[in-house]
N, C-alpha and C positions, 0 to 999 in steps of 0.2 A: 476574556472567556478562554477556558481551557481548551484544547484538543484530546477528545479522547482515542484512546488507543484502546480497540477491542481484541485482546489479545497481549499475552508479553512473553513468550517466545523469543527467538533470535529475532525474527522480521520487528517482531513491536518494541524488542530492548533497541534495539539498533535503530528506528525511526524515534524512538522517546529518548534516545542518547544525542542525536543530532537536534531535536527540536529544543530541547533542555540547552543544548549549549549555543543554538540562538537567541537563546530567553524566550522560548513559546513554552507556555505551561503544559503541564499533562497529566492527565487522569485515566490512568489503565481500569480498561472493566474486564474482568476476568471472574468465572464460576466459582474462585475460592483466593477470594483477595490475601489472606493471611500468606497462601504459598509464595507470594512474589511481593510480601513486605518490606524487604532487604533490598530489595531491588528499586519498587518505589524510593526508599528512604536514600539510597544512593543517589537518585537522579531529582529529587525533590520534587518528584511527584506527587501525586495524589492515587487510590488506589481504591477501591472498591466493585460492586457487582456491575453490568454492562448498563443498567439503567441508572445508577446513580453517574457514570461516567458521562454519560451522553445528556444527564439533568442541561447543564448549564453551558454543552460544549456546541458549537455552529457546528465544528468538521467533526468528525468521526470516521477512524479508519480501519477499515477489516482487516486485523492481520493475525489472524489462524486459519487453519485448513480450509479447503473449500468446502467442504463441509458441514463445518461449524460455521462456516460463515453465512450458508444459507439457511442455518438453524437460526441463527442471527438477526437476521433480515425478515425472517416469517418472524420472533418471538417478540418484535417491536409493534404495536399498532399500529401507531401512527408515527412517524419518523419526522414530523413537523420541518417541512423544508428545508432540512440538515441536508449537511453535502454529505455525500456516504463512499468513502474512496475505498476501492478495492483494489486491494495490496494483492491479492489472492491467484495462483495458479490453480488449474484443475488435476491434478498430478495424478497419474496413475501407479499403484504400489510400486515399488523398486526404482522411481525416477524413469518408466517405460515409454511413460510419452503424456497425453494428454485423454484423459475422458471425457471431454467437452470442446466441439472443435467443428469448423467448417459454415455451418450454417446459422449457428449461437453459438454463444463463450459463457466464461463463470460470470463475467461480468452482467451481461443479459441477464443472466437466470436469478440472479442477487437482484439488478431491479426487478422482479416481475413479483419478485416476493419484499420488498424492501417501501410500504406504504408510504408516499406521501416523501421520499426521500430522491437528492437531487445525488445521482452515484455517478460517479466517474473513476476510469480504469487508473490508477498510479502505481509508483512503486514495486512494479513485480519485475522489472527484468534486470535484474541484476542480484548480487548478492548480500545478504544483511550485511556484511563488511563494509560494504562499497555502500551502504545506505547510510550506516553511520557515522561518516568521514568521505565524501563522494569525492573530496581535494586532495584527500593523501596518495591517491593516484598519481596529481600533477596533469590531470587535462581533465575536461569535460565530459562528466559522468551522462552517456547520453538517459532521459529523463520524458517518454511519450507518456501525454494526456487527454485521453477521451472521454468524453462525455455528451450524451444528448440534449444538456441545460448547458449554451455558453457562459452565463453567467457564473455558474458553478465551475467548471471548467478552467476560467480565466483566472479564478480565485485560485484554483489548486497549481495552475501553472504559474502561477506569484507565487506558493507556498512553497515548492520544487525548487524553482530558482532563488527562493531566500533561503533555503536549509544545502545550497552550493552544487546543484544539477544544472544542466544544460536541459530545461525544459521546452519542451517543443508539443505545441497545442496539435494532437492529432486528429482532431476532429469527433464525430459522435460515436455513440458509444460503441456503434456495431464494427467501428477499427479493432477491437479490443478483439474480435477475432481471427488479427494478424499480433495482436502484443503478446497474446499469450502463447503462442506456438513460438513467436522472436523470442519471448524469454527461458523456452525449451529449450532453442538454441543454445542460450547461455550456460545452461544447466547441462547440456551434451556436451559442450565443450571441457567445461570444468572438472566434470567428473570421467564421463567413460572416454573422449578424448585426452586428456588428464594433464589440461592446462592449467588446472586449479582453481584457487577462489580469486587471485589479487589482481584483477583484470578485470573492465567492463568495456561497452561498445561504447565509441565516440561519433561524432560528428565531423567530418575535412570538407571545407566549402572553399570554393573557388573566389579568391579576394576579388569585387568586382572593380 
């Protein structure tokens, strides 16, 4: 079964660049498949509208706006016990900070509109580069996964660590409003700190 990627953007060419050269299939859904032909066809994907993606795929990952992505999550009925990973930051224009934070996160507010679907936070803290290639750094791309369904959860921290992350189960979903301010972080440092993109956070454990 496919992985569909909702979204092809930097975030979803860069997770569909990584799972493609695992050998995990993909099916990008996007509102206007024709625009991002070239791009499927490059990574030997598949490509069509967000329901034809999601027909035949278990996992399914939000990676556009947060926005769209709760546009997303409401325009599915029934999301049939699909894991529904959310890629997604709540950003406020100019990269200012976050518009979703403290008491709920995007991720909350994705499942509350996301039927029937098993959602877990991944893939947001760091940058599409480092998602596509998490080894050409040369250490452990750190990789946190929450979710309030373990079983879903356990899945996507195997899928993290097979596509070459240092995944680490961070428990249920409501962590997700400490991941998404941590991946502020990242975004502050890179940019108006101006440490750039070719860097992410690691993990250092003391050898017992």
């Amino acid at each position: 079964m496919s992985i569909a990627i909702l979204g092809a953007g930097n975030v979803g060419a860069a997770l569909a660049r990584n799972l493609s050269r695992h050998g995990m299939p993909v099916f990008f859904g996007v509102p206007e498949p024709e625009k991002y032909r070239d791009l499927a066809d490059a990574l030997g994907a598949r490509i069509g509208r967000v329901e034809d993606a999601i027909a035949d795929a278990r996992i399914a990952i939000l990676a556009v706006p947060y926005a769209s992505a709760l546009a997303i999550a409401d325009q599915i009925g029934d999301w049939n016990d699909r894991v529904l990973i959310d890629a997604t930051n709540p950003l406020a224009p100019g990269l200012a900070g976050l518009t979703v934070g403290t008491t709920t996160s995007a991720a909350e507010q994705i499942a509350a509109r996301a039927r029937n679907a098993r959602v877990v936070k991944c893939f947001n803290v760091t940058g599409a580069e480092n998602m596509a290639d998490p080894q050409a750094l040369g250490g452990g791309v750190f990789m946190p996964v929450a979710g309030d369904d373990a079983g879903a959860r356990a899945e996507v921290v195997a899928l993290a660590a097979r596509m070459g992350f240092d995944a680490v189960d961070a428990g249920p979903l409501s962590a997700a409003r400490y991941l998404e301010p941590f991946a502020m972080t990242w975004i502050h440092l890179a940019f108006a700190a101006g440490q750039g993109r070719a860097w992410a956070f690691s993990r250092a454990r003391k050898a017992s």
